[in-house]
Steps between C-alpha positions, in 0.01 A plus 500: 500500500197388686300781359600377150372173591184657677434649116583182324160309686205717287697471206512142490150463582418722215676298306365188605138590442579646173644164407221328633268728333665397155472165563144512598426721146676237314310200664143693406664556156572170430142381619314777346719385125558142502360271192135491505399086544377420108134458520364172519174349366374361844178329481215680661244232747178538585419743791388216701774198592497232299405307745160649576385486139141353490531413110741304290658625172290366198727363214276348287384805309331530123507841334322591221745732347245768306650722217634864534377486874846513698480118490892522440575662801279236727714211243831653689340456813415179429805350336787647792249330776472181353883515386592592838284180671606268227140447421378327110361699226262398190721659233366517149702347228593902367378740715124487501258217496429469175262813522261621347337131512411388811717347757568166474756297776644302167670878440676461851857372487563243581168363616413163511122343444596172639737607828324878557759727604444692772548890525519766744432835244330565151555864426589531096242639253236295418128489396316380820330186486414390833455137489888431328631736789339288742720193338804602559442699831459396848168560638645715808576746199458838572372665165531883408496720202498925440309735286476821323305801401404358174585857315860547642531127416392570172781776450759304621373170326504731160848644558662143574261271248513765221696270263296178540174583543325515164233783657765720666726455113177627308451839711714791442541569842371409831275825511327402186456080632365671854239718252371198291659170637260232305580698175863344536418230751383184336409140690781241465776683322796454610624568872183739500450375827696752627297767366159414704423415776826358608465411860164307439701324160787418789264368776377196232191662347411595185546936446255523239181407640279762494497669847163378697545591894381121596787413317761723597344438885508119422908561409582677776353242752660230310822694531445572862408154588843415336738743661583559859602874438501756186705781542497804318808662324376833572498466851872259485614581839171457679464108313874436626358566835192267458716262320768435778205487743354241305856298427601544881839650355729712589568881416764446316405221266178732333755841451546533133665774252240558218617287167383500151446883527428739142715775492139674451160505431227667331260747740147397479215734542153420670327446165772267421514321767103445488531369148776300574302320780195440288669357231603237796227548664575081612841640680321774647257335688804260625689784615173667683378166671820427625598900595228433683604143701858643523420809756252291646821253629666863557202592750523106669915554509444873693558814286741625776707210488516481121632878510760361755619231275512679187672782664787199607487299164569897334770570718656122498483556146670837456720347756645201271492778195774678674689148571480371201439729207722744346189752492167519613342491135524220206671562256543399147641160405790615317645679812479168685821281391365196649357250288329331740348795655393674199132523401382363152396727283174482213274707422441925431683583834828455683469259799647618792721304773727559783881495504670349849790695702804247403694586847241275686564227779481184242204348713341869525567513093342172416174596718498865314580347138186206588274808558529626159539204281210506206281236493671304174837497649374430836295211312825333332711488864219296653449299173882457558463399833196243479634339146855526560544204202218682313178255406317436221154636525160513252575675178388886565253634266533798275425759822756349679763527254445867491458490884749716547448760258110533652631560875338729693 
């Protein structure tokens, strides 16, 4: 009997480890499979506190939105941070200000000559004219705009303007206009502008004075004396870097999903491309005087610390992809069931958007869908917002009746 007893000691401490054992496996098993946390869209800070910032966030801001320049991508930028800090917009009465003539503040909603309104951003398409921004805007304003390779521009331009401009109607094709542009390109025919030089027809001057360097020097000072920063679409991710520098803001708040994307584009070769730059040979000495100012802010910022930041806007960005977006490409707008989310299409090409993962947090899904809103639905919520009784502005002209059908 006390030999049976004597046996019955290892086996129940065999059996007590195994039990343990088992309960141990299940504990790791239950760790190791339990519901990942849904992923949140926390906003990223600056790397220093808050508290030792040694600039404050500029929100008085005027952007000269260019054409086919991935001025649509910078509007989303601009819209969610000034929807987020309640701040005003100049609306136009449609959705441009009554371009191609020249900005006027009677084409602001809403505006008052007698009691001035006061606003924080101007941002919608418009034909610059300095003296009527400086109306409406405070003078703390901080004033920016973007350019483009003048022959990429050109492509683009051709693809999305092909149906209004009279030039880009007469040629058979855009190889043919890029071979002999003034045989189809003719002075004050309608929406032509869009055919030469574009960004110099945007900026307030006149695209078909014949090109004289004094001039085309004399433009670009007047255009550098007017703007605190051009960027350049080529190099996006290096003028988000300047540009938050500049507007003290934070990461987050200058991370953007490419909008108003072609499905595709035409290949250019070098003889091409040369042509298409002497034909705007106005644009081209923009985009080469201010190449040139642009890497010389890159040089003042630090070349290793621009590499750092891009490297962290990239990965924020690819970050926020994988939050918010069902895949990592746009897509066309007929796979995006959203209304209010899907891009508006004209011209040759399909315009590409982005569709949002519906099994979002609601305050991480409201951030994601603000991110890819185009610029003429983002337009009508703030309109919404600011004119919640709607107002009764100046009659829009002809241009601005079409606005949206000329949206770029």
């Amino acid at each position: 009997m006390r030999l049976l007893q004597l046996c019955r000691l290892p086996i129940l401490g065999i059996g007590l480890l195994i039990l343990m054992a088992i309960g141990f496996t299940i504990q790791l098993l239950g760790t190791h499979f339990q519901k990942r946390p849904p992923q949140t869209f926390t906003v990223l800070h600056p790397l220093s506190s808050l508290s030792t910032r040694t600039c404050q966030p500029k929100s008085h801001i005027v952007f000269l939105k260019t054409h086919k320049t991935a001025g649509s991508t910078i509007l989303n930028m601009l819209h969610r941070y000034g929807d987020r800090n309640s701040l005003t917009f100049a609306l136009p009465q449609k959705y441009q200000f009554n371009y191609p003539n020249l900005f006027h503040v009677r084409r602001v909603k809403g505006y008052n000559e007698v009691n001035k309104s006061t606003y924080d951003i101007l941002c919608h398409h418009m034909r610059f004219n300095l003296p009527e921004v400086r109306k409406l805007m405070p003078t703390d304003s901080f004033y920016f705009t973007i350019l483009r390779d003048p022959a990429t521009l050109a492509e683009s331009s051709f693809s999305y303007y092909r149906l209004v401009s009279s030039a880009f109607k007469k040629s058979p094709n855009f190889k043919a206009f890029i071979v002999h542009p003034s045989h189809y390109y003719k002075p004050g025919e309608r929406s032509n502008h869009y055919a030469h030089n574009l960004l110099w027809f945007d900026l307030g001057f006149n695209p078909d004075t014949p090109f004289k360097e004094s001039l085309a020097k004399a433009g670009a000072r007047a255009v550098e004396g007017a703007f605190h920063l051009v960027l350049l679409s080529e190099y996006f991710d290096e003028s988000m870097v300047l540009l938050k520098e500049e507007l003290c803001w934070d990461l987050d708040d200058v991370v953007t999903f490419k909008l108003n994307t072609r499905e595709a584009s035409t290949p250019l070769e070098k003889r091409e491309i040369d042509r298409l730059r002497a034909w705007n040979a106005l644009d081209w000495y923009l985009y080469v005087y201010f190449n040139h100012t642009f890497w010389e802010k890159v040089e003042r910022f630090g070349r290793e610390r621009m590499d750092t930041e891009v490297r962290r806007l990239r990965e924020r960005r690819h970050q926020l992809a994988e939050i918010c977006l069902e895949g990592l490409n746009p897509v066309r707008a007929d796979q995006i069931k959203e209304e209010g989310i899907k891009p508006f299409q004209f011209g040759q090409d399909k315009i590409l958007g982005w569709a949002v993962k519906k099994d979002l947090e609601p305050k991480t899904r409201a951030r994601c869908v603000q991110m890819v809103t185009p610029e003429l639905q983002y337009k009508d919520i703030l309109d919404l917002r600011q004119f919640p009784q709607g107002v009764r502005g100046s009659e829009p002209g002809p241009a601005e009746t079409s606005g949206k059908l000329l949206k770029s």
